[in-house]
TORKOL-4160 file (C-alpha; in steps of 0.2 Angstrom, whole numbers, padded with zeros to 4 digits, m for minus):
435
<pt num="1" X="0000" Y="0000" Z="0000"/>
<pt num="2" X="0008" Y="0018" Z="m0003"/>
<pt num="3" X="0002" Y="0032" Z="0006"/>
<pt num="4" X="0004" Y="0050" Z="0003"/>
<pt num="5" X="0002" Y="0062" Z="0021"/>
<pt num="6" X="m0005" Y="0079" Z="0016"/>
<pt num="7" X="m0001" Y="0091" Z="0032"/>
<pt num="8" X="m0004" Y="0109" Z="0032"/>
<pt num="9" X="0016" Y="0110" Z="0042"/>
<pt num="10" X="0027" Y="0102" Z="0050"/>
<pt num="11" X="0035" Y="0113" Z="0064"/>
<pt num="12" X="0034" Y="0107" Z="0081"/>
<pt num="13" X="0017" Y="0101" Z="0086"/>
<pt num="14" X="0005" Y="0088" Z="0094"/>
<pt num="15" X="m0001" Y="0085" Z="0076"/>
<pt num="16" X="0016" Y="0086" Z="0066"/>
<pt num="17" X="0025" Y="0073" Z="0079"/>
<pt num="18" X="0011" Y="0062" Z="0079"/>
<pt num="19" X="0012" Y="0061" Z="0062"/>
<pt num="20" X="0030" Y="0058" Z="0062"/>
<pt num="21" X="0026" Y="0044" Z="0077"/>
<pt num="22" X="0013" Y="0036" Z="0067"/>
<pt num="23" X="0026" Y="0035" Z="0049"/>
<pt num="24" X="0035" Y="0026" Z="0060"/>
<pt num="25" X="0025" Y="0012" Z="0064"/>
<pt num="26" X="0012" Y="0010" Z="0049"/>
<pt num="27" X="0015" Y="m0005" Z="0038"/>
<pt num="28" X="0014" Y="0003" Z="0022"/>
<pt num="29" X="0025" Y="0015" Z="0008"/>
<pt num="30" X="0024" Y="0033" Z="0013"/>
<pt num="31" X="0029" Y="0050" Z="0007"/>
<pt num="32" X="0023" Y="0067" Z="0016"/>
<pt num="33" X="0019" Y="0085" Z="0008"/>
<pt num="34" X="0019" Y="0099" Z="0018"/>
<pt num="35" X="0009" Y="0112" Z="0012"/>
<pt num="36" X="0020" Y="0126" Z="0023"/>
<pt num="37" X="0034" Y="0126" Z="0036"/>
<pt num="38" X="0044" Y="0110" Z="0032"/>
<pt num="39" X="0052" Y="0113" Z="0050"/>
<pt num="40" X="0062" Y="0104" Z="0062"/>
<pt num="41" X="0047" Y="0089" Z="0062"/>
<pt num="42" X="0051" Y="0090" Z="0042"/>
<pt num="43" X="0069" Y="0087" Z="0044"/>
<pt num="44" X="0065" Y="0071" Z="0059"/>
<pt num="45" X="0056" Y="0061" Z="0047"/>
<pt num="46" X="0068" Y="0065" Z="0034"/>
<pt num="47" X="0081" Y="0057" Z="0044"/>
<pt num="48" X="0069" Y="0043" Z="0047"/>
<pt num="49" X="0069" Y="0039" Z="0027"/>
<pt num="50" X="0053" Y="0046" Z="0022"/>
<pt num="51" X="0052" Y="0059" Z="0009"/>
<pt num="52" X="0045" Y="0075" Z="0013"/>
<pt num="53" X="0039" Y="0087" Z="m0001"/>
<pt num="54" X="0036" Y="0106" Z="0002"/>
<pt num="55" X="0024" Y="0112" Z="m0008"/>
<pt num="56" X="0028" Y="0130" Z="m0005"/>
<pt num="57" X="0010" Y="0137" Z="m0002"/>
<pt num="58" X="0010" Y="0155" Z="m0001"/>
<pt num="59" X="m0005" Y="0156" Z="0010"/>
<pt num="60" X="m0022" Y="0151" Z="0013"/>
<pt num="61" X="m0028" Y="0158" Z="0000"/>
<pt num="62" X="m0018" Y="0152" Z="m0015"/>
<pt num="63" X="m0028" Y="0141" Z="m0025"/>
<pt num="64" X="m0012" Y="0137" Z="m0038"/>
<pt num="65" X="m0008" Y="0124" Z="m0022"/>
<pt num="66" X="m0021" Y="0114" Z="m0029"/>
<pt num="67" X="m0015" Y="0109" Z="m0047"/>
<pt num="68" X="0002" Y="0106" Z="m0040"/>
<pt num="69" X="m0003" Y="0096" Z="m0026"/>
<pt num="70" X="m0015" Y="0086" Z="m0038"/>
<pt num="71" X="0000" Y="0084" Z="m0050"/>
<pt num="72" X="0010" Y="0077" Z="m0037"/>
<pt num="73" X="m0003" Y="0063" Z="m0031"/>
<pt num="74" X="m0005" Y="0058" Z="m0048"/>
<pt num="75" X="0014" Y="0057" Z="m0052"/>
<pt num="76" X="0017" Y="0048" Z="m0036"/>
<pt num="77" X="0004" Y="0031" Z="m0041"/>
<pt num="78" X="m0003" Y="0033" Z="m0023"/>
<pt num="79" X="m0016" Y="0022" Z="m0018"/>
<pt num="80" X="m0023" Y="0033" Z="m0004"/>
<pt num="81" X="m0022" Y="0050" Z="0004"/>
<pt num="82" X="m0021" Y="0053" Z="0022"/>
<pt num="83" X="m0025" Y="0073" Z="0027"/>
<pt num="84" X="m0021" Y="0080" Z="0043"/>
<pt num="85" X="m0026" Y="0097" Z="0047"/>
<pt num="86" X="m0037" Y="0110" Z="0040"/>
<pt num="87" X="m0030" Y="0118" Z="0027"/>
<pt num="88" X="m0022" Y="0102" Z="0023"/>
<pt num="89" X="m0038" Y="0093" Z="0022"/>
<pt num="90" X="m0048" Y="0105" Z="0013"/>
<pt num="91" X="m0036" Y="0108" Z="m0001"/>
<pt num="92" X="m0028" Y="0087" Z="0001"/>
<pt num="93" X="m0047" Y="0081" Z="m0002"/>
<pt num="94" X="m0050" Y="0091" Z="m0017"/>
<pt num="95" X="m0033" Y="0088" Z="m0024"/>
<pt num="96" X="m0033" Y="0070" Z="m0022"/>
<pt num="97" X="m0050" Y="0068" Z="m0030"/>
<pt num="98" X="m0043" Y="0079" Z="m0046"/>
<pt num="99" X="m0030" Y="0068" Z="m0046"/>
<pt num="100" X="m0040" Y="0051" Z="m0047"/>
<pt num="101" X="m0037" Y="0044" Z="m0031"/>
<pt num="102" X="m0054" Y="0038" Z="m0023"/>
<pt num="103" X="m0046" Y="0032" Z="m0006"/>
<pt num="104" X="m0045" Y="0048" Z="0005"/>
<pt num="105" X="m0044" Y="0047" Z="0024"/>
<pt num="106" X="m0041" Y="0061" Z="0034"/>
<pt num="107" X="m0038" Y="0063" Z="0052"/>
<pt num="108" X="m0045" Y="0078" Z="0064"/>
<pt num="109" X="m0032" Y="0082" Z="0076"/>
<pt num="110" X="m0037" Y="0099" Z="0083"/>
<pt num="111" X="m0055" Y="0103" Z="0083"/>
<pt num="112" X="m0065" Y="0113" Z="0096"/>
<pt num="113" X="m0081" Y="0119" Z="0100"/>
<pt num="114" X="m0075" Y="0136" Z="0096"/>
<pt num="115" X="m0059" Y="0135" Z="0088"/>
<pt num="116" X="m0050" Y="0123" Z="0076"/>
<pt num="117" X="m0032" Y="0124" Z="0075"/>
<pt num="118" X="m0033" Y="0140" Z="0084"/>
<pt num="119" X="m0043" Y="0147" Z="0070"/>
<pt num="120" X="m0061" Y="0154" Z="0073"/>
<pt num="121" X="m0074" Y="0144" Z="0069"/>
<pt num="122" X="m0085" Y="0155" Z="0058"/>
<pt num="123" X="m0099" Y="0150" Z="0047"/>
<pt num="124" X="m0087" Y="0149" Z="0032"/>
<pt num="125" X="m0074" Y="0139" Z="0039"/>
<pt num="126" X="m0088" Y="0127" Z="0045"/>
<pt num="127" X="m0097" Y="0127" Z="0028"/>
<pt num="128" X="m0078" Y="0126" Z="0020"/>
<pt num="129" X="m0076" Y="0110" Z="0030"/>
<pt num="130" X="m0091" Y="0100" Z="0030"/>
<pt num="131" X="m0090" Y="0103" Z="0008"/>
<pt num="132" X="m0075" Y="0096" Z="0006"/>
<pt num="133" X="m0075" Y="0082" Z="0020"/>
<pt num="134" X="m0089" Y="0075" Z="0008"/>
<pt num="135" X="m0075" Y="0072" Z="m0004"/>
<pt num="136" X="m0067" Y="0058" Z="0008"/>
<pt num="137" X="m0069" Y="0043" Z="0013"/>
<pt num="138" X="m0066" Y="0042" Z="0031"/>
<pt num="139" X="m0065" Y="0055" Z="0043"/>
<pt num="140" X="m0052" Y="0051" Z="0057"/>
<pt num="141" X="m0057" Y="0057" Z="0076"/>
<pt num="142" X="m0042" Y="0058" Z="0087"/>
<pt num="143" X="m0054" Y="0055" Z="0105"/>
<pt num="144" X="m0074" Y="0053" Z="0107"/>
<pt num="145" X="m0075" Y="0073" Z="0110"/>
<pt num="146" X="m0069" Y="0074" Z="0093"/>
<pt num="147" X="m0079" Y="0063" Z="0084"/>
<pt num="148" X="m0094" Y="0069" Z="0095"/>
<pt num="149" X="m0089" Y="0087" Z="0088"/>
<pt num="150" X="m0089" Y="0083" Z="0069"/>
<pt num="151" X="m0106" Y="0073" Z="0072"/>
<pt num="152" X="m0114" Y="0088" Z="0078"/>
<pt num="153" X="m0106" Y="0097" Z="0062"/>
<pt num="154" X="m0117" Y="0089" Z="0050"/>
<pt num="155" X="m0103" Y="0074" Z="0047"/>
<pt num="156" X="m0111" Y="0057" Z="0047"/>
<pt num="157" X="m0109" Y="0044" Z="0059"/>
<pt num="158" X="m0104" Y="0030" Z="0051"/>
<pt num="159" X="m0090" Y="0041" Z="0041"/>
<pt num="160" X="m0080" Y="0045" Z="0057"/>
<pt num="161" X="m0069" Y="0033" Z="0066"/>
<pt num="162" X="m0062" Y="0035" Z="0082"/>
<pt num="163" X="m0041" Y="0032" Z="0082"/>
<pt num="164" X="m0033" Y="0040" Z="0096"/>
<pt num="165" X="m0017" Y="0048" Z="0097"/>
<pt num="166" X="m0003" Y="0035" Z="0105"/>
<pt num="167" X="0014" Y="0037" Z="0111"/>
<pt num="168" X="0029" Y="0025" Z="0114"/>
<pt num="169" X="0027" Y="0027" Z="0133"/>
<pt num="170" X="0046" Y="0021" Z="0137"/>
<pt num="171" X="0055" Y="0037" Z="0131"/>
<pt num="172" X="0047" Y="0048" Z="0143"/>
<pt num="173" X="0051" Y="0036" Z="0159"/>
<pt num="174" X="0057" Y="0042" Z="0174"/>
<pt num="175" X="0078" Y="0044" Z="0172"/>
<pt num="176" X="0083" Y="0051" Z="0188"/>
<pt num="177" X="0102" Y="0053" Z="0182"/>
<pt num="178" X="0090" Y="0063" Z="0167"/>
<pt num="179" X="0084" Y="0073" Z="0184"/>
<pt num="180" X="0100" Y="0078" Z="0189"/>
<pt num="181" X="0109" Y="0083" Z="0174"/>
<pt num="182" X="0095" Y="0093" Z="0168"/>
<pt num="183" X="0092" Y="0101" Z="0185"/>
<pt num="184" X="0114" Y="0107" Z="0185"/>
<pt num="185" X="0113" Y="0112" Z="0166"/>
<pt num="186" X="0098" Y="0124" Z="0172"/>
<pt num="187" X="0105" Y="0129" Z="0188"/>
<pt num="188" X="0090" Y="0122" Z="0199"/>
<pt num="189" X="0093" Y="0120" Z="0216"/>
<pt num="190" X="0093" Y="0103" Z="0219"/>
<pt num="191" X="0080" Y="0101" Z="0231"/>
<pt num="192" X="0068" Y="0117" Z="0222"/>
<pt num="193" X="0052" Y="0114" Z="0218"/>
<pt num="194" X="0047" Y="0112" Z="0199"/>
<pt num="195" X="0032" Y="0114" Z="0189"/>
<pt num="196" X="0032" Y="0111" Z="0170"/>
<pt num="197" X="0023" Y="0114" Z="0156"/>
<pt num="198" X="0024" Y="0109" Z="0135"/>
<pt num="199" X="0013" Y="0118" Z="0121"/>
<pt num="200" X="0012" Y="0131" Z="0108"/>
<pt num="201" X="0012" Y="0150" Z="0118"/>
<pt num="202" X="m0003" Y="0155" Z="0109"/>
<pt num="203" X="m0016" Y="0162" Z="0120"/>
<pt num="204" X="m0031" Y="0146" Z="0119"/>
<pt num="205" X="m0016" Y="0137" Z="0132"/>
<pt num="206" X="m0017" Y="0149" Z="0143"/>
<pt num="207" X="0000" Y="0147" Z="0149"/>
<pt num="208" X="m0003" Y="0164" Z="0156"/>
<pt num="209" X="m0011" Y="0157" Z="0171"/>
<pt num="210" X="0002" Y="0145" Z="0172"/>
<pt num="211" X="0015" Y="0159" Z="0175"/>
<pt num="212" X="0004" Y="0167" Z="0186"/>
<pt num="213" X="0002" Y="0154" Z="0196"/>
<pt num="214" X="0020" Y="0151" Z="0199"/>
<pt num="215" X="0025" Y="0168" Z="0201"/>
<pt num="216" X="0013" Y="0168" Z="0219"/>
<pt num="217" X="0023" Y="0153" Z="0222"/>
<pt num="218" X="0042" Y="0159" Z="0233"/>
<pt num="219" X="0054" Y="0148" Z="0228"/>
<pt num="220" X="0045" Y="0137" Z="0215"/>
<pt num="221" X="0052" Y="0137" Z="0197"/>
<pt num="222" X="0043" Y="0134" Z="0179"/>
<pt num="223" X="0050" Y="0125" Z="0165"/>
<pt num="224" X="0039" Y="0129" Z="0152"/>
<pt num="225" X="0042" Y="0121" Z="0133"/>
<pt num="226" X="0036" Y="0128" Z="0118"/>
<pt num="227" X="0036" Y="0143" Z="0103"/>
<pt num="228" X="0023" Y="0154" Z="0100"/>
<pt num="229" X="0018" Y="0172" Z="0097"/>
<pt num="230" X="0015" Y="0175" Z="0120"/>
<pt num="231" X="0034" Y="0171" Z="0122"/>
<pt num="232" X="0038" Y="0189" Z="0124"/>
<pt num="233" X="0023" Y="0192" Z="0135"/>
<pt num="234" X="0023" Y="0179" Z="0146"/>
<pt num="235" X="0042" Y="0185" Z="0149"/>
<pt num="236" X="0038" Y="0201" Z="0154"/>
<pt num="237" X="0025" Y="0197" Z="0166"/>
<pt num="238" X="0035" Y="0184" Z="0174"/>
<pt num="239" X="0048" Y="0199" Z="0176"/>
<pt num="240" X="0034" Y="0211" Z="0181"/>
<pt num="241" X="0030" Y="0200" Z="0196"/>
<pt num="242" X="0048" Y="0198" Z="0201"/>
<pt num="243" X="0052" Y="0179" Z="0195"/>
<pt num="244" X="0062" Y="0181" Z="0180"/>
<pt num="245" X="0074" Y="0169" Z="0188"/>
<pt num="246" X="0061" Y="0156" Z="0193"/>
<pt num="247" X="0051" Y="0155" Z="0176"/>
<pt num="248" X="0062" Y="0145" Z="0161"/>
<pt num="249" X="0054" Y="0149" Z="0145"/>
<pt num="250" X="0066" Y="0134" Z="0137"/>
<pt num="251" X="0059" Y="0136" Z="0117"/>
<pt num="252" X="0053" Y="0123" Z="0106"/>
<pt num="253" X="0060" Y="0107" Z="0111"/>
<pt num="254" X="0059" Y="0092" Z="0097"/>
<pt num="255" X="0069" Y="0079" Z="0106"/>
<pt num="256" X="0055" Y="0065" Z="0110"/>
<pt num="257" X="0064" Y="0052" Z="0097"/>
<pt num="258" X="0081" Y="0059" Z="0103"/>
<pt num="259" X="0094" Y="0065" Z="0116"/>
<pt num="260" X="0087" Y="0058" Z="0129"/>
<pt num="261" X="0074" Y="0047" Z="0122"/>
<pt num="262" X="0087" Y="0032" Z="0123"/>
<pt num="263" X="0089" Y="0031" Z="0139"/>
<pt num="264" X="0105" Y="0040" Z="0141"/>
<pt num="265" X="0107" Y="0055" Z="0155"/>
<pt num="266" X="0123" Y="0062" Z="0145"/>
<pt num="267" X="0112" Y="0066" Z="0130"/>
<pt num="268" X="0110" Y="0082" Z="0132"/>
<pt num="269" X="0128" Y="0086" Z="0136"/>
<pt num="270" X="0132" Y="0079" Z="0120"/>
<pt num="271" X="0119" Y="0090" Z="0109"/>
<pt num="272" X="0129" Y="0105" Z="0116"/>
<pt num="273" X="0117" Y="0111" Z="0130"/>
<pt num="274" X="0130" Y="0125" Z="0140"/>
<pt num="275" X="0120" Y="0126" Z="0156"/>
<pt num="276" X="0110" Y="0143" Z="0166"/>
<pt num="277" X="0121" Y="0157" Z="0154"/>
<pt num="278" X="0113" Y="0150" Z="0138"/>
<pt num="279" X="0095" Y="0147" Z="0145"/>
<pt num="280" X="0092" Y="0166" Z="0153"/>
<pt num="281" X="0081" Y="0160" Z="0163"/>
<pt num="282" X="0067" Y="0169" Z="0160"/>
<pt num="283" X="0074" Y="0177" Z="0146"/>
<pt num="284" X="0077" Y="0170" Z="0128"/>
<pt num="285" X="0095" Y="0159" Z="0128"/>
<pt num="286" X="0097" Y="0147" Z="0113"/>
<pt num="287" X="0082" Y="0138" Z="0111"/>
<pt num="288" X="0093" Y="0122" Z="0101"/>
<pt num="289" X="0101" Y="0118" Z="0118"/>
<pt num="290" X="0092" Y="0113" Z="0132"/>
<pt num="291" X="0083" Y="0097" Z="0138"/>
<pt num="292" X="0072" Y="0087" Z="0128"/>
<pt num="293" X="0053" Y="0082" Z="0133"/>
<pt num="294" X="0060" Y="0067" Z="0142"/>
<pt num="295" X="0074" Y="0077" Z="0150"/>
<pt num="296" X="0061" Y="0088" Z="0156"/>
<pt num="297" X="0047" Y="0076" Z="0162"/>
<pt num="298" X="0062" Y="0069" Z="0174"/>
<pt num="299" X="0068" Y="0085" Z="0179"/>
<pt num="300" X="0050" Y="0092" Z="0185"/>
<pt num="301" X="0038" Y="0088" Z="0200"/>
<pt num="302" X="0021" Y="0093" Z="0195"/>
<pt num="303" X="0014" Y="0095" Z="0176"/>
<pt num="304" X="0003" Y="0107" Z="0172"/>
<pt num="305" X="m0010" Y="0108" Z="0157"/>
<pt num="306" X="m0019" Y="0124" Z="0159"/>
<pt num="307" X="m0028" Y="0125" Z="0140"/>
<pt num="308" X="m0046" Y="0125" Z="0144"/>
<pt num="309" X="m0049" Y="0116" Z="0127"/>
<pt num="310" X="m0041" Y="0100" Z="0120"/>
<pt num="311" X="m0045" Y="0087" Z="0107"/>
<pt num="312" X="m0035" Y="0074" Z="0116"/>
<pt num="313" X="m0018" Y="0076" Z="0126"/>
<pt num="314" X="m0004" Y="0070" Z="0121"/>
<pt num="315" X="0006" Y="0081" Z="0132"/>
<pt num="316" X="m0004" Y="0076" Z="0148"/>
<pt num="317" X="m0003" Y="0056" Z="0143"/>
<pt num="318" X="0020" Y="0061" Z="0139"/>
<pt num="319" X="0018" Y="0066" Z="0159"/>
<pt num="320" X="0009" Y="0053" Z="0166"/>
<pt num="321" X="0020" Y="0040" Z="0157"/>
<pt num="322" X="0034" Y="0047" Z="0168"/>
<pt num="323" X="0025" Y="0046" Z="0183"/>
<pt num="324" X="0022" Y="0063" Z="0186"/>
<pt num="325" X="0006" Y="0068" Z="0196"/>
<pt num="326" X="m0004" Y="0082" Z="0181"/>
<pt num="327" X="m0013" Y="0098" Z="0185"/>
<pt num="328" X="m0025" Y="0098" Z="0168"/>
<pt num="329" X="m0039" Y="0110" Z="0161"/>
<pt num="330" X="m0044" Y="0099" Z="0148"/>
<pt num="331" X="m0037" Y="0080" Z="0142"/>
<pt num="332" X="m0051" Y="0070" Z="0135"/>
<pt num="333" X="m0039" Y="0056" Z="0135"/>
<pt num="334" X="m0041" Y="0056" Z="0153"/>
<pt num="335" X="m0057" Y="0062" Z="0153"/>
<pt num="336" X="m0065" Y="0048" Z="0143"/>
<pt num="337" X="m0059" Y="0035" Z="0154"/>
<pt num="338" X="m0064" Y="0029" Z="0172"/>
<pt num="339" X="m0055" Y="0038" Z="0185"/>
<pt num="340" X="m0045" Y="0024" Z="0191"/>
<pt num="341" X="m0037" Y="0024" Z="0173"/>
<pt num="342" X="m0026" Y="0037" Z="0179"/>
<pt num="343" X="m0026" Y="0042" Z="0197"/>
<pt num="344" X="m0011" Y="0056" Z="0196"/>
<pt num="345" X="m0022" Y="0067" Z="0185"/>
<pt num="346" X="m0035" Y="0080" Z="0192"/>
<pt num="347" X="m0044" Y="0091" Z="0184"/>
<pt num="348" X="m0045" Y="0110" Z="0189"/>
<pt num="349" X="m0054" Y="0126" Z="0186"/>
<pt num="350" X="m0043" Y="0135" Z="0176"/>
<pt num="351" X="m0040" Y="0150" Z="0187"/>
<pt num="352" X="m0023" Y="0157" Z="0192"/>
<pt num="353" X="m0030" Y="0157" Z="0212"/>
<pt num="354" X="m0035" Y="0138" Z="0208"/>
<pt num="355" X="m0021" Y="0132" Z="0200"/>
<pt num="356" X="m0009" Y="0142" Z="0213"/>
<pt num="357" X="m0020" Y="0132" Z="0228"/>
<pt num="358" X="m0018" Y="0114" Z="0220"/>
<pt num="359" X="0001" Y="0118" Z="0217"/>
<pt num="360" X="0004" Y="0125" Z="0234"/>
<pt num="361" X="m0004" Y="0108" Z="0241"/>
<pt num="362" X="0006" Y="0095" Z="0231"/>
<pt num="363" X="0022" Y="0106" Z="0236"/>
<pt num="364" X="0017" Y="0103" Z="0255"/>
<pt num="365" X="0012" Y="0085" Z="0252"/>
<pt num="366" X="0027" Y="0081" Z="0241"/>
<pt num="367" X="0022" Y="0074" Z="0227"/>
<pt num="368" X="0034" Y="0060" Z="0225"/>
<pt num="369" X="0035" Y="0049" Z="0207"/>
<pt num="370" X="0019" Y="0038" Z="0204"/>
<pt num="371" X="0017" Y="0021" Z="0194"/>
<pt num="372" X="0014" Y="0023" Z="0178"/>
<pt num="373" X="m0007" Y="0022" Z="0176"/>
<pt num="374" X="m0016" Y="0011" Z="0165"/>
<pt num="375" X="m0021" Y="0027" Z="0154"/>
<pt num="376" X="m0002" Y="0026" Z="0148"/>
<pt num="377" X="m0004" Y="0008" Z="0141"/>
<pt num="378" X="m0021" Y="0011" Z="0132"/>
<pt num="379" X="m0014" Y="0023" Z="0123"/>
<pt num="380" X="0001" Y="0013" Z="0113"/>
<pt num="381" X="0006" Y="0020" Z="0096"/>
<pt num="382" X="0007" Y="0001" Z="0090"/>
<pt num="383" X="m0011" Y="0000" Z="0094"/>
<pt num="384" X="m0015" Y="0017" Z="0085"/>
<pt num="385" X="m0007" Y="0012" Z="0070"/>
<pt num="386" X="m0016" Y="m0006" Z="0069"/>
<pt num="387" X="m0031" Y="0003" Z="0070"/>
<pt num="388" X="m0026" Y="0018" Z="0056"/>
<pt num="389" X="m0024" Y="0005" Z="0045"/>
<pt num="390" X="m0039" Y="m0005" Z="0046"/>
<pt num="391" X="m0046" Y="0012" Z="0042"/>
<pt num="392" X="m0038" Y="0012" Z="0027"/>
<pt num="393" X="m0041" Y="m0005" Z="0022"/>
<pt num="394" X="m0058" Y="m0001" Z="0023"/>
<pt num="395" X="m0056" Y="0015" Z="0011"/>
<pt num="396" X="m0047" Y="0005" Z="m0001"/>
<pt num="397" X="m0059" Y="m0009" Z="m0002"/>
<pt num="398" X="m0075" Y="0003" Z="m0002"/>
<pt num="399" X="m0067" Y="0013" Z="m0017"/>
<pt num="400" X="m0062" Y="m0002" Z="m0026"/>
<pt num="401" X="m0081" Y="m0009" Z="m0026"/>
<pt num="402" X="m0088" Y="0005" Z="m0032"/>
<pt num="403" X="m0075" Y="0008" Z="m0047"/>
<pt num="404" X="m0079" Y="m0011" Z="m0049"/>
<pt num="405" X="m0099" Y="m0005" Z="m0049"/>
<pt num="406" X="m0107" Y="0002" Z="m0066"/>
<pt num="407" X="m0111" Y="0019" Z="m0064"/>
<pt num="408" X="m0130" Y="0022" Z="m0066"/>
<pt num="409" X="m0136" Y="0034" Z="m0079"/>
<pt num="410" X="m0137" Y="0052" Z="m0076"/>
<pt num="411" X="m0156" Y="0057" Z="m0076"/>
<pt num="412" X="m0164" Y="0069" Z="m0086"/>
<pt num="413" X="m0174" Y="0083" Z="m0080"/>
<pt num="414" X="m0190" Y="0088" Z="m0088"/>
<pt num="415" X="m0179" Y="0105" Z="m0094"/>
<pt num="416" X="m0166" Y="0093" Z="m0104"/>
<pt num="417" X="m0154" Y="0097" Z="m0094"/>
<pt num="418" X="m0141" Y="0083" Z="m0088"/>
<pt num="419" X="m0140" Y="0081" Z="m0069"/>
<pt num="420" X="m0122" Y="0073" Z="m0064"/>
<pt num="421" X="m0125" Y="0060" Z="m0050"/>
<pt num="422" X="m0115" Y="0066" Z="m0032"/>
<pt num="423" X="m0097" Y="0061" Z="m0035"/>
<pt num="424" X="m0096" Y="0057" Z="m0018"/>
<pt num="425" X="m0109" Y="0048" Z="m0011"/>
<pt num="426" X="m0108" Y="0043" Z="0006"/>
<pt num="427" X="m0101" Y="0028" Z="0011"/>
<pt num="428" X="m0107" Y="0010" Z="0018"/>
<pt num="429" X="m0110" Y="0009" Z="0034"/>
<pt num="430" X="m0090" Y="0004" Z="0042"/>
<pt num="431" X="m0088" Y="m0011" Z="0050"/>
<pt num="432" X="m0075" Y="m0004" Z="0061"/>
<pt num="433" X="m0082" Y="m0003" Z="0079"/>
<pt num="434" X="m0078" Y="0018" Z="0082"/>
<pt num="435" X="m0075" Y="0020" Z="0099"/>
C-alpha cells in the first residue's frame, strides 16, 4: 500500500509529531507534503527515510496549491491520501479527488467547539469543511469529543472513526540521572520545587495562568516548553512580578525520538546544551540547547495543562507516562476513561488562584514519582497504527467496489438538462467498531 500524508506544516506540534510517530510504525509505503513550514518535524522524518515534499503554499488563499498538489498525487501512483489538518484537508481532499485517487482518509487532530487549529470557527470555515469532507472517505477522530464534535457538524456517523493519538510510553520514563543533569545544566537548586509545562504560547493554552500561578509561588520554578507568538509576553509578566529567575521559558523542544529518548542521561551534554548562561532563565537563551521532553518530564515535579480546550492530550498522557502527578484544564484522554485509569491526573478550574491552591498543596504533600497508570498503556502508538490501517483498508476496499460498480445513468430533468450523479456519495456503513 503507498500512502501519501498531506499536512498543512510540520513545525513542532501535537499534530506534526504524531504524524511523524505514526510513519513510523504504519506497515505501508509513505511519502509526506507539507503544504507550509517543512520545519524541524520535516527534517525528523527525513532522517527517518521518508520523503517530505514542500509544496511552497503562499497562503491560505492560493488556490495554484491545488493543481500542484494534484499533479504530485498523480505522479506519485498513490493508492490513498491521508490529510491532517485544516488547510491540509480542505485543499488534500480536493486535490486528491482531481487527481484520481478515490481512497482519501483524513484525520481531525485539533477541533474545538470554538476553535480549530486556533482558527475561529465561523460560518465559512464550517461550511468550508463540511463541503470538502464530503469528498473523503473516512473522517479520522483523534478521541470521542472529537468525533462527538464533527457529528454535531453535520458529518455522518458512520464516516467517522475514532483512532486516538498514542505514544511510545518508554521514552518519557522516569531517568533520575536525566533529573539531575537537567536540574545542574539549568542551575535548579537541587531540592527546588518544579512545575512544568509543553505547548504552543498561543493564548487558547493559557499558559498565562500557568505563570501566574507560579509567580505567587516563593521559591517554585517553571520550565515551560514551547514557541509561539506569547513568548515575549509571558516573559515580561514573569519579570513584572519579580520571578524572571524562577520561570524558564526553554523554546521549542523536538527531542521525543532523541537525546534523551534512549535512555542515556549524558544526552544532552552531547547536543551541546551550555548550562544557566545560555538558558536566561526567563529570558530567551538558545532555544537548540536545552533538555528534551523526556529530559524535562524527569527534571520536574508537578505538570501542568492549563488549556481549557483539547481534542486529546498528548502532552498530559507524555507526563503521566513518567509518573508525574498532572494539573490539567482539559485532556479527553483522561477524561473519557474511568478515574481509576489514571489516578495522578485532576482536573482543575482554570483560574490562576485555583491552580496556585492545587500547586501549593502538592508542594506541602510532596508529590513524590507515581506508577505509571493504566491510561499510559491504552494509549500505545502500536495500537493506534493497527487501528489507522484497518481504516484504510476499509477505504481501499469501499473505493475499489464501487470503481468495480457500473455507474447508473445520469437522469434527465423535464428541462433537458443533464444532472451529474454526487461524485461522492456517502459511504457504507463501516464495519470498524468507532470507539
Amino acid at each position: 500500500m503507498k500512502v501519501l500524508h498531506v499536512i498543512t506544516g510540520l513545525d513542532v506540534g501535537g499534530a506534526e509529531q504524531q504524524l511523524r510517530l505514526m510513519l513510523r510504525r504504519l506497515p505501508a509505503t509513505c511519502e509526506v507534503v507539507t503544504l507550509t513550514d517543512p520545519g524541524p518535524v520535516a527534517a525528523g522524518i527525513e532522517a527517518d527515510g521518508i520523503p517530505v515534499t514542500h509544496l511552497g503554499m503562499t497562503g491560505n488563499r492560493d488556490l495554484t496549491a491545488v493543481p500542484r498538489l494534484a499533479r504530485l498525487i498523480r505522479a506519485g501512483g498513490h493508492d490513498l491520501v491521508h490529510t491532517h489538518l485544516y488547510r491540509a484537508c480542505v485543499y488534500g481532499r480536493i486535490a486528491a479527488r482531481l487527481a484520481g485517487v478515490r481512497a482519501v482518509v483524513a484525520t481531525e487532530h485539533s477541533l474545538g467547539d470554538a476553535v480549530i487549529e486556533g482558527r475561529r470557527l465561523t460560518r465559512g470555515v464550517r461550511a468550508l469543511y463540511r463541503a470538502t469532507e464530503r469528498l473523503g472517505s473516512a473522517t479520522v477522530a483523534v478521541s470521542d469529543t472529537v468525533a462527538a464534535r464533527l457529528r454535531r457538524w453535520g458529518v455522518p456517523g458512520e464516516r467517522i472513526h475514532v483512532v486516538p493519538n498514542g505514544i511510545e510510553a518508554h521514552r518519557f520514563a522516569f531517568d533520575p540521572a536525566a533529573r539531575a543533569l537537567v536540574r545542574t545544566r539549568l542551575g535548579l537548586p537541587v531540592d527546588a520545587f518544579v512545575v512544568g509545562g509543553v505547548g504552543r504560547l498561543v493564548p487558547g493554552k493559557r499558559f498565562d495562568v500557568l505563570v501566574r500561578a507560579v509567580t505567587q509561588l516563593p521559591g517554585v520554578h517553571l520550565l515551560l516548553a514551547g514557541e509561539g507568538p506569547e513568548r515575549d509576553m509571558l516573559r515580561r509578566m514573569a519579570e513584572q512580578f519579580g520571578s524572571g529567575d524562577r520561570i524558564h521559558l526553554l523554546g521549542a523542544r523536538d527531542g521525543a525520538f532523541d537525546a534523551l529518548a534512549a535512555g542515556r542521561a549524558d544526552a544532552w551534554a552531547r547536543t551541546g546544551g551550555t548550562g544557566p548562561a545560555s538558558q536566561g532563565a526567563a529570558g530567551g537563551g538558545d532555544a537548540a540547547a536545552g533538555p528534551d521532553i523526556p529530559g524535562l518530564l524527569s527534571a520536574i515535579d508537578v505538570f501542568v495543562s492549563p488549556s481549557p480546550e483539547e481534542a486529546f492530550g498528548l502532552a498530559v498522557l507524555e507526563a503521566l507516562a513518567s509518573g508525574l502527578h498532572v494539573l490539567y484544564g482539559s485532556c479527553p484522554a483522561v477524561d473519557e476513561l474511568p478515574e481509576d485509569q489514571a489516578p495522578g491526573a485532576r482536573r482543575f478550574s482554570p483560574g490562576v488562584h485555583e491552580l496556585a491552591t492545587a500547586l501549593r498543596e502538592l508542594r506541602r504533600r510532596g508529590p513524590g514519582r507515581l506508577p505509571v497508570p493504566p491510561v499510559v498503556r491504552r494509549y500505545d502508538i502500536a495500537r493506534s497504527a493497527e487501528e489507522l490501517m484497518a481504516v484504510y483498508e476499509e477505504a481501499l476496499a469501499t473505493a475499489a467496489a464501487r470503481w468495480r460498480a457500473p455507474a447508473p445513468a445520469a437522469p434527465v430533468h423535464a428541462t433537458g438538462v443533464v444532472s451529474l450523479p454526487d461524485p461522492s456519495p456517502a459511504p457504507a456503513p463501516s464495519t470498524l467498531t468507532n470507539r
